[in-house]
C-alpha positions in Angstrom: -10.4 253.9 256.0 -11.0 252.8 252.6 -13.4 254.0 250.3 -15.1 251.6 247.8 -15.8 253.2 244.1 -19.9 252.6 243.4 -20.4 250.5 240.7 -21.8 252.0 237.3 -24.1 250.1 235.2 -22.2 249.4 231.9 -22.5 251.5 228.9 -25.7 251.1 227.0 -25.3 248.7 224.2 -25.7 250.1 220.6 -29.3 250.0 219.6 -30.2 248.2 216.2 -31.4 251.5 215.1 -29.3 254.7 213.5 -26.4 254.2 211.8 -26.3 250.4 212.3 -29.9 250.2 210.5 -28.3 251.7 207.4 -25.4 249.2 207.0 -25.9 247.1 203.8 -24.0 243.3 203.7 -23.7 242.3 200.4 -24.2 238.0 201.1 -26.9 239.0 204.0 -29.4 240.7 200.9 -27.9 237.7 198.7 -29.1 235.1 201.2 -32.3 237.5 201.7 -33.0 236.4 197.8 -33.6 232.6 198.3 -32.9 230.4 195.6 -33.3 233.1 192.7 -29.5 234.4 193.6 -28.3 230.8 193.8 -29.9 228.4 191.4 -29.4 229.3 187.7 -32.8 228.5 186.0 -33.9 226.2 182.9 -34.6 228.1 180.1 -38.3 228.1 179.2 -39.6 228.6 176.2 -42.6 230.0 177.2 -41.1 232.6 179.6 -38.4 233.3 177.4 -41.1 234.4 174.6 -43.5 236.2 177.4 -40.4 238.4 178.2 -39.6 239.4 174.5 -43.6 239.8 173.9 -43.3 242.4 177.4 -40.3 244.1 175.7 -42.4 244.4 172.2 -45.3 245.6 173.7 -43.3 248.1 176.1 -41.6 249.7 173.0 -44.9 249.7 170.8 -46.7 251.6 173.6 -44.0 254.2 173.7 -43.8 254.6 169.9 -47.5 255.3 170.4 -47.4 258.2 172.5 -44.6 259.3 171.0 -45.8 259.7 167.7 -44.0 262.1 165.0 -43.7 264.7 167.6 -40.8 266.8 168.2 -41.4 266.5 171.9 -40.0 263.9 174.0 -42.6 264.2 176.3 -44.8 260.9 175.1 -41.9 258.9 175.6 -41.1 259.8 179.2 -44.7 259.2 179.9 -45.3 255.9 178.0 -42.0 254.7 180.1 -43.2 255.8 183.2 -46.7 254.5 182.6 -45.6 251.1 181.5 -43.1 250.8 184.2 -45.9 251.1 186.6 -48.0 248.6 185.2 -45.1 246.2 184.9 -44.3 247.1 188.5 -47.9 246.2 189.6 -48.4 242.9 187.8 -45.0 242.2 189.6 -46.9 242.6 193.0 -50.3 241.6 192.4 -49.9 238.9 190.7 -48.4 235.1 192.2 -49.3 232.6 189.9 -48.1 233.4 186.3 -45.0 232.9 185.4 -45.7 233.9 181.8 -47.1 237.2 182.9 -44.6 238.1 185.5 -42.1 237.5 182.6 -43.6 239.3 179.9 -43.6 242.1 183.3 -39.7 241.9 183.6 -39.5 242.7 179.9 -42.0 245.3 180.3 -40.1 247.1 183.1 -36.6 246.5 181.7 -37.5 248.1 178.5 -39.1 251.0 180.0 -36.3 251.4 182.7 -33.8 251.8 179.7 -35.9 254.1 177.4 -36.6 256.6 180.3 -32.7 256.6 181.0 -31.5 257.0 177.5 -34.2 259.5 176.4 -33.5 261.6 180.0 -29.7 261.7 178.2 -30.3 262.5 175.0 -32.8 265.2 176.3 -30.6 266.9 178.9 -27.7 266.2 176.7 -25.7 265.0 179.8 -22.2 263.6 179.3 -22.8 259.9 177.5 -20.5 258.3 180.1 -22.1 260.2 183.2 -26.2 259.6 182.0 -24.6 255.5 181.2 -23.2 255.9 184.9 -27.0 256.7 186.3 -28.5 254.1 184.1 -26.6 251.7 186.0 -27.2 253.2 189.6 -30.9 252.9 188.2 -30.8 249.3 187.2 -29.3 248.3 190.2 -31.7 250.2 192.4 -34.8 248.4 191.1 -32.4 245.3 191.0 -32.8 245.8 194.7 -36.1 247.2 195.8 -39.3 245.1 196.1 -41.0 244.5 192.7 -38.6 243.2 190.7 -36.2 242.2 193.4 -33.5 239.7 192.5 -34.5 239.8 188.5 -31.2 238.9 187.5 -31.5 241.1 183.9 -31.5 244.1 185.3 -28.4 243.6 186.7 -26.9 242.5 184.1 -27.9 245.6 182.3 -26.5 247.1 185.3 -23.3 246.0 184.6 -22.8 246.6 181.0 -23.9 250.1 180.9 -21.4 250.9 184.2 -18.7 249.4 182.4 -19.6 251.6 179.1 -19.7 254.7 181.1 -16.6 254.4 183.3 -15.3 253.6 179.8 -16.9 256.2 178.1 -16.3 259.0 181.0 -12.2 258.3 181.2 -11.5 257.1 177.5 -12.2 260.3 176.6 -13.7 261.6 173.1 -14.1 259.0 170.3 -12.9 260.7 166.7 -16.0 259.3 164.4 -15.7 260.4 160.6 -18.9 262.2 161.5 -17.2 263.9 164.8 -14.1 264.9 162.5 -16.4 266.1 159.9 -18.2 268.3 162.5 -14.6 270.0 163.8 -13.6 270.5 160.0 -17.0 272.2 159.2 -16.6 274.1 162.5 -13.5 275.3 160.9 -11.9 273.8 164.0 -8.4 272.6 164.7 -8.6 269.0 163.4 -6.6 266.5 165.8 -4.2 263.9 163.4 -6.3 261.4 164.8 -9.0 262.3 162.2 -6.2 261.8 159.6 -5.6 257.7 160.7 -7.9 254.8 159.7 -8.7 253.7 163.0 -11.8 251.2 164.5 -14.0 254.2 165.1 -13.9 255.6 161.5 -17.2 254.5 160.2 -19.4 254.8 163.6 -21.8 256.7 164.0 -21.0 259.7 166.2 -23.9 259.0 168.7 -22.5 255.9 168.6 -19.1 256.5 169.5 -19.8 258.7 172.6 -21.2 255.8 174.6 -17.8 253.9 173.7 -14.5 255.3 174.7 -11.3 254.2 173.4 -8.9 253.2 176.1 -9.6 249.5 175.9 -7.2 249.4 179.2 -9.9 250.6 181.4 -12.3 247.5 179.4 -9.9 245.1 180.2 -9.5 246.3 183.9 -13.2 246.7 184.3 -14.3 243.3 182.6 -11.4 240.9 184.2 -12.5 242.5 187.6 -15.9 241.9 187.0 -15.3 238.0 185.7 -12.9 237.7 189.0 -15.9 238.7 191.3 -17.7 235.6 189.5 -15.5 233.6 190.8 -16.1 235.1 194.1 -20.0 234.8 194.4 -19.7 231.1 192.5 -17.3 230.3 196.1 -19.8 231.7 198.2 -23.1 229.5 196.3 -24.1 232.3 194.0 -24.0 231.2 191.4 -27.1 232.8 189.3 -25.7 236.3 190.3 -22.9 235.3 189.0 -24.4 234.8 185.6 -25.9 237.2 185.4 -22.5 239.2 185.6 -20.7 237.6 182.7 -21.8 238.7 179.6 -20.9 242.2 180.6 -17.5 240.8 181.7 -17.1 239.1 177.9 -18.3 242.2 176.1 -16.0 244.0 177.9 -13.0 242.3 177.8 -13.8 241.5 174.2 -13.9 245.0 173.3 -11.0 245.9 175.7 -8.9 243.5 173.7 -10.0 244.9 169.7 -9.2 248.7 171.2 -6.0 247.6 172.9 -5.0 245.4 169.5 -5.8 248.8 167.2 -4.0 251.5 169.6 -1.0 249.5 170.7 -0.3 247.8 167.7 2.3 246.2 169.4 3.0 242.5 171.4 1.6 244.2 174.9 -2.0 244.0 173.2 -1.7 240.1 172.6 0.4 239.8 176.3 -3.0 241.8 178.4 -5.8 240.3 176.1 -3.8 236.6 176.8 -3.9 237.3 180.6 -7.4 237.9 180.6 -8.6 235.1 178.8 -7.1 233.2 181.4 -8.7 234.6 184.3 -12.2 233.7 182.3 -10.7 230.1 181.4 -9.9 229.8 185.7 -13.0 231.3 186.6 -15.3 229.3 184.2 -13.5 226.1 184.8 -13.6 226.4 188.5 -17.4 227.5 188.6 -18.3 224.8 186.1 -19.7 227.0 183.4 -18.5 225.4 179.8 -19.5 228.4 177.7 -16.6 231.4 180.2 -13.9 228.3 180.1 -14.1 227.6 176.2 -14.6 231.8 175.9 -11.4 232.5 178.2 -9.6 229.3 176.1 -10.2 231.1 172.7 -9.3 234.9 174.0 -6.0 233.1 175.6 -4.8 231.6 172.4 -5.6 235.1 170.2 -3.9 237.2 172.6 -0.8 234.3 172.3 -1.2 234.3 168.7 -1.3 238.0 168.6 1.7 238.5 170.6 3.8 236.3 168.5 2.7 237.8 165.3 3.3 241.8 166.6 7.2 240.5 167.7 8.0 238.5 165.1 5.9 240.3 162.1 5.7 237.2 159.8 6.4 238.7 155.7 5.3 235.1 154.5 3.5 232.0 154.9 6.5 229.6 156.2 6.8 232.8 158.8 2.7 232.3 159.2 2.5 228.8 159.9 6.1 228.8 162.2 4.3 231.5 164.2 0.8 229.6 164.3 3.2 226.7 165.2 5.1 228.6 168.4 1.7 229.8 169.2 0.4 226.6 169.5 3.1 224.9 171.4 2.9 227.7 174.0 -0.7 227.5 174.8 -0.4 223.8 175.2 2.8 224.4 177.7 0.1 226.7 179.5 -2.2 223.2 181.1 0.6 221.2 181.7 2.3 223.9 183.6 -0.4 224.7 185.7 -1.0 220.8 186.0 2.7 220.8 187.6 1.8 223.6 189.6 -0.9 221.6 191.0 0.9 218.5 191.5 3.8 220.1 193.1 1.6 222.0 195.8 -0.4 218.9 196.2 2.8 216.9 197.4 4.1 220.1 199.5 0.7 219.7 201.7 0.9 215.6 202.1 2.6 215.1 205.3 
């Protein structure tokens, strides 16, 4: 006699709550932004001088409560205080487009000041509180109010790319840090004894910097390769918004590289990432990344040629301006055969 199993009802699907609610998709919130993460917008004068009028006005109101006091304590709340209000004309308001601009400079103004005078106060590590800024930026990047302002993640991504920069480049010896160890009757490092970039900056200044221009190159070509990506995917105002911290970076990724290698590698990494801009501004149609990637390739070329061959005169000058010429125009044709060739491999 056979014996038939019972049924069971199948497992209960997954409900749309718990730890599905808390997944994030990147091009879902992109898409959830509408035309302001796609559509690069005509500048304005009148919104462009509303936002600088915000920022003016945010800083003035700040100075004013900070006054010639010692304490810090008029600045946190002047920050706070005009965050809010920026933050409320944001919501309230719908038909202005001057005031909600002269709001965005309001809020990204007081964003920053908050974060930098929270470091300087808790003296935190520069790269860590830089770090945080950036988590904060991208934060109110995200969360309603001044959801999908593009300048605040842009600030977003320069200050990241200073603190990862800052927090493994490790300390940068000012002539005011070196001055410092010597009065401390410290050991003072033979890097105090070199000219170097970093000489006449201001210590503050050079905490927020770093000096391994490796991890700026890394950092800013990654950053100008995920251009690329959202311009693929339609995204093109995020996109934007992402460059300039990818050309500082790589800009200043390049100088550090050219001072501590002194040597034809500099000109070979600061050539390959001018490049990737030139491929990434070309393909995304954005004149201003191509002709910037065009003029950092030819440096870096030029630089390479002059570290290896060391020119003593100025027939050795123009010969290497010469080779350096001749190799970045090989670079388009090259790439033009490349094309051709993989064109004609795909024709059946």
């Amino acid at each position: 006699m056979s014996q038939v199993n019972p049924s069971y009802p199948p497992p209960p699907a997954p409900s749309s709550g718990g730890t599905q609610g808390v997944n994030f998709n990147l091009w879902d919130f992109l898409n959830s932004l509408g035309d302001e993460a796609k559509t690069r917008r005509h500048p304005s004068l009148n919104q462009a001088l509303s936002g600088l009028a915000g920022v003016l006005l945010a800083l003035g109101w700040v100075a004013l409560l900070t006054g010639d006091s010692d304490s810090l304590a008029g600045a946190y709340i002047g920050a706070m205080i005009a965050f809010g209000i920026g933050l409320v004309v944001r919501l309230k308001t719908s038909k202005s487009t001057e005031l909600h601009a002269a709001a965005v400079g309001v809020g990204i103004t007081s964003l920053l000041t908050f974060c930098l005078v929270l470091v300087s106060d808790t003296q935190m590590n520069p790269g860590l509180g830089l770090i945080l800024t950036g988590i904060a930026h991208i934060a109110v990047w995200v969360l309603p109010g001044y959801r999908g302002r593009s300048i605040f993640l842009a600030f977003a991504a320069l200050v990241l790319i200073f603190g990862f920069s800052s927090l493994i480049g490790g300390e940068v010896l000012t002539s005011d840090r070196c001055n410092e160890i010597y009065n401390d009757e410290g050991d003072v490092p033979a890097e105090c004894y070199n000219d170097t970039i970093y000489s006449d900056l201001p210590g503050g200044v050079g905490d927020f910097v770093g000096k391994q221009g490796a991890v700026y190159l890394i950092l800013g070509s990654a950053l100008i390769l995920g251009v690329a990506t959202l311009d693929r995917h339609g995204y093109n105002a995020v996109g934007t918004a992402l460059i300039p911290a990818g050309l500082v970076a790589v800009l200043i990724g390049a100088l550090l590289m050219a001072v501590r290698m002194a040597n034809a590698g500099a000109g070979i990494l600061g050539a390959i990432a001018g490049i990737a801009m030139c491929y990434v501004g070309s393909n995304g149609q954005r004149r201003a990344l191509t002709w910037w990637g065009a003029a950092t390739t030819s440096i870096g070329i030029s630089g390479f040629f002059i570290a290896a061959i060391k020119p003593d005169s100025a027939g050795a000058i123009a010969g290497v301006l010469i080779i350096s010429g001749l190799v970045v125009g090989l670079i388009p044709l090259t790439i033009q055969k490349a094309q051709e060739a993989k064109a004609a491999q795909s024709t059946p």
